[in-house]
C-alpha positions in Angstrom: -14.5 32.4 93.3 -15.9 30.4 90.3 -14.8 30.9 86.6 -18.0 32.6 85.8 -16.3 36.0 88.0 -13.2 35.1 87.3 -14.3 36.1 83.8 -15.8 39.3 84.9 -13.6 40.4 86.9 -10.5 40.0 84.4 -12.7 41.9 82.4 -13.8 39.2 79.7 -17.4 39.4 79.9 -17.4 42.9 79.4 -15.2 42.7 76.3 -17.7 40.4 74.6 -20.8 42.6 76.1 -19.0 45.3 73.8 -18.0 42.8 70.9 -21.5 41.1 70.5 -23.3 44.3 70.6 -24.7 43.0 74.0 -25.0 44.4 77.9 -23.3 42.8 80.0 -26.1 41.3 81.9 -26.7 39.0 79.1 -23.3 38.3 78.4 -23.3 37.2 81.5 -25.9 34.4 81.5 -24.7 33.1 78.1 -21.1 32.5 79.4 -22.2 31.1 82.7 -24.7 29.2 80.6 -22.1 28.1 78.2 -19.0 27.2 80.3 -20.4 24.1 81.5 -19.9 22.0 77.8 -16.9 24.1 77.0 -15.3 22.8 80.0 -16.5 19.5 79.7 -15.6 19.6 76.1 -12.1 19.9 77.3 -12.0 17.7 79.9 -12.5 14.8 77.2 -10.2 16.4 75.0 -7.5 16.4 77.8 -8.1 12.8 79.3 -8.1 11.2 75.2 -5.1 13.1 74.8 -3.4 12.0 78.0 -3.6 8.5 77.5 -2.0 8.6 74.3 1.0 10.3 75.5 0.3 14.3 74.7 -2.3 17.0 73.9 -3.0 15.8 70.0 -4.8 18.4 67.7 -5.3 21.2 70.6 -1.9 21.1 71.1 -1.7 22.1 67.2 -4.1 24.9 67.3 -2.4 26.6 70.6 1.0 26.4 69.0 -0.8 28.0 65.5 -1.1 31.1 68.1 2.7 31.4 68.5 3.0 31.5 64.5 5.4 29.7 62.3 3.4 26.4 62.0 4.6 24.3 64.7 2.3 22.5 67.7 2.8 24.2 71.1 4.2 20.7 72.2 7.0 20.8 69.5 7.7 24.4 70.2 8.7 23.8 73.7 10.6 19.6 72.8 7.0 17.9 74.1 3.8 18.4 75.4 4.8 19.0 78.9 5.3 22.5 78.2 2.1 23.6 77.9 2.0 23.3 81.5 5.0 26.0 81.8 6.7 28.4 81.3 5.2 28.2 76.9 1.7 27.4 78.0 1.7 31.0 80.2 2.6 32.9 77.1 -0.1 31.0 74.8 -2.6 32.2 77.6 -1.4 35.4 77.9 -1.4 35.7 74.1 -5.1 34.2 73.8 -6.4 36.8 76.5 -4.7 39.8 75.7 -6.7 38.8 72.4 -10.1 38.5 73.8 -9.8 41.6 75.8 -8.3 44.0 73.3 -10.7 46.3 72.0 -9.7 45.2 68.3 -12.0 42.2 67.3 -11.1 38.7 68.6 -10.0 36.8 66.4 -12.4 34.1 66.0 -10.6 31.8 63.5 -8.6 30.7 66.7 -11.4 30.1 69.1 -13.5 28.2 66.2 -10.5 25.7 65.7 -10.3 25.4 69.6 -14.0 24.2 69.5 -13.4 22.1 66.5 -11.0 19.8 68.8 -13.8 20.0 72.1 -16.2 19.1 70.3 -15.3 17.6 67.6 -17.6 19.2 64.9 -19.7 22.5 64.1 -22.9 21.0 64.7 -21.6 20.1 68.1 -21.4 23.9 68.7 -24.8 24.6 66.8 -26.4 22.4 69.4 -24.8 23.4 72.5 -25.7 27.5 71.2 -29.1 26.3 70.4 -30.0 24.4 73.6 -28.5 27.3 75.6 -30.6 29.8 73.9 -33.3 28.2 74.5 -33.2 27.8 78.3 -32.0 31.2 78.0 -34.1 33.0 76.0 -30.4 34.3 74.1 -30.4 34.3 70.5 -28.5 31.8 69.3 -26.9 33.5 66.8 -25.3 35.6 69.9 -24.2 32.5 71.5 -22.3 31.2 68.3 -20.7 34.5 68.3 -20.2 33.6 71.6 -18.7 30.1 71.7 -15.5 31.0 70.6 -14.6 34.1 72.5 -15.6 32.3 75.5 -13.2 29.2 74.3 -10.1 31.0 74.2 -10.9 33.2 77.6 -11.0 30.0 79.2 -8.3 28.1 77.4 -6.1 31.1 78.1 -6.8 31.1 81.9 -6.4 27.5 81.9 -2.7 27.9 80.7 -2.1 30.6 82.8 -3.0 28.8 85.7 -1.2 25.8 84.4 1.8 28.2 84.9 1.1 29.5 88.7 -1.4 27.8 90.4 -0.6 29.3 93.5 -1.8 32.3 91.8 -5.3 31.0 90.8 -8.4 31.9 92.9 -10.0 28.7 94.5 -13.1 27.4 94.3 -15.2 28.7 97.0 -17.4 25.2 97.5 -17.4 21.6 95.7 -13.5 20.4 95.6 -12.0 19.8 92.2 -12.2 16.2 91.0 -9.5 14.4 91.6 -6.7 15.1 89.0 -6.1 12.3 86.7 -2.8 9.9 87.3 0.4 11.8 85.7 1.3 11.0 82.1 3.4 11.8 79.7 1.6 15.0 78.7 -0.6 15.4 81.8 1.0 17.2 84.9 -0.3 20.4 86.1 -2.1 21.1 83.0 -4.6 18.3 84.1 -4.7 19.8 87.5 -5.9 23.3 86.1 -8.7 21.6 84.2 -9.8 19.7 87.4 -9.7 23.0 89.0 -11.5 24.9 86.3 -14.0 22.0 86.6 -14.4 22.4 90.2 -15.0 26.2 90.2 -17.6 25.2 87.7 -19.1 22.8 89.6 -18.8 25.2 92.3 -20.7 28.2 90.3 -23.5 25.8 89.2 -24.6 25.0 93.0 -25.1 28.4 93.9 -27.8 29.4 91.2 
């Protein structure tokens, strides 16, 4: 199973389908379309962050979820947390607040971007190109971006926290995870996993 139904199946595409005004087939193609830069976004966010020893500004906007103002990683006395038992309740808190049928708060999802990739125009660009190989608006697809963010942000910590619980990819093995550090661990090993599934999803189009 590849993120993409992961997604529908937790019920994430059809919470944006409602949100965005949208059907779901066409929620569909913009998050499958999407998911490759977020993830890849991330990817360089994690490995930058690794070497230096912890998670750096995402780290700050996942502990800004839990409130009072602290990083995730000084919540739980370092960044190793995220990987357990802190970073399942930031991912159960960033899905429960994709998929409640109040509106997402997008503040968090647009600060999530901000450290993938680094600026807004990033995120105009990746919208634009995507709408137009889709034929999406683009204005749809910004709306998008950071729903989609936190969805897989919050499965990522979730499965940081059980990966036994995870579905596998079903073709194209995760890359190999990157060498342990200080704030790497089985965080890293979920992204190489979400990057796999990815992978995985893109083959079979």
């Amino acid at each position: 199973m590849n993120l993409s139904q992961v997604l529908q199946q937790s019920g994430v595409i059809e919470s944006m389908a409602r949100e965005l005004g949208i059907d779901e087939q066409t929620a569909r193609v913009g998050a499958g379309a999407l998911l490759p830069a977020i993830v890849a976004g991330m990817g360089r966010q994690t490995t930058s962050a690794a070497g230096s020893g912890g998670l750096g500004g995402l780290a700050d906007v996942l502990g800004s979820v839990l409130g009072g103002g602290q990083s995730a990683g000084a919540a739980s006395g370092g960044t190793g947390g995220l990987s357990g038992g802190l970073g399942g309740a930031l991912g159960s808190i960033l899905l429960d607040q994709v998929l409640h049928r109040d509106p997402t708060p997008v503040e968090t999802g647009n600060d999530i971007l901000g450290q993938i990739f680094g600026s807004r125009e990033v995120s105009r660009g990746v919208a634009e190109e995507v709408a137009g190989s889709t034929g999406i608006s683009s204005d749809i697809l910004k709306r998008m971006l950071p729903i989609l963010a936190m969805a897989v942000v919050g499965y990522m910590m979730n499965r940081g926290q059980a990966p036994a619980a995870a579905p596998a990819p079903e073709a194209a093995p995760a890359p190999a995870p990157a060498p342990a550090s200080a704030g790497g661990g089985v965080l890293n090993d979920a992204l190489g996993a979400i990057l796999g599934q990815v992978v995985a999803g893109l083959g079979r189009r």
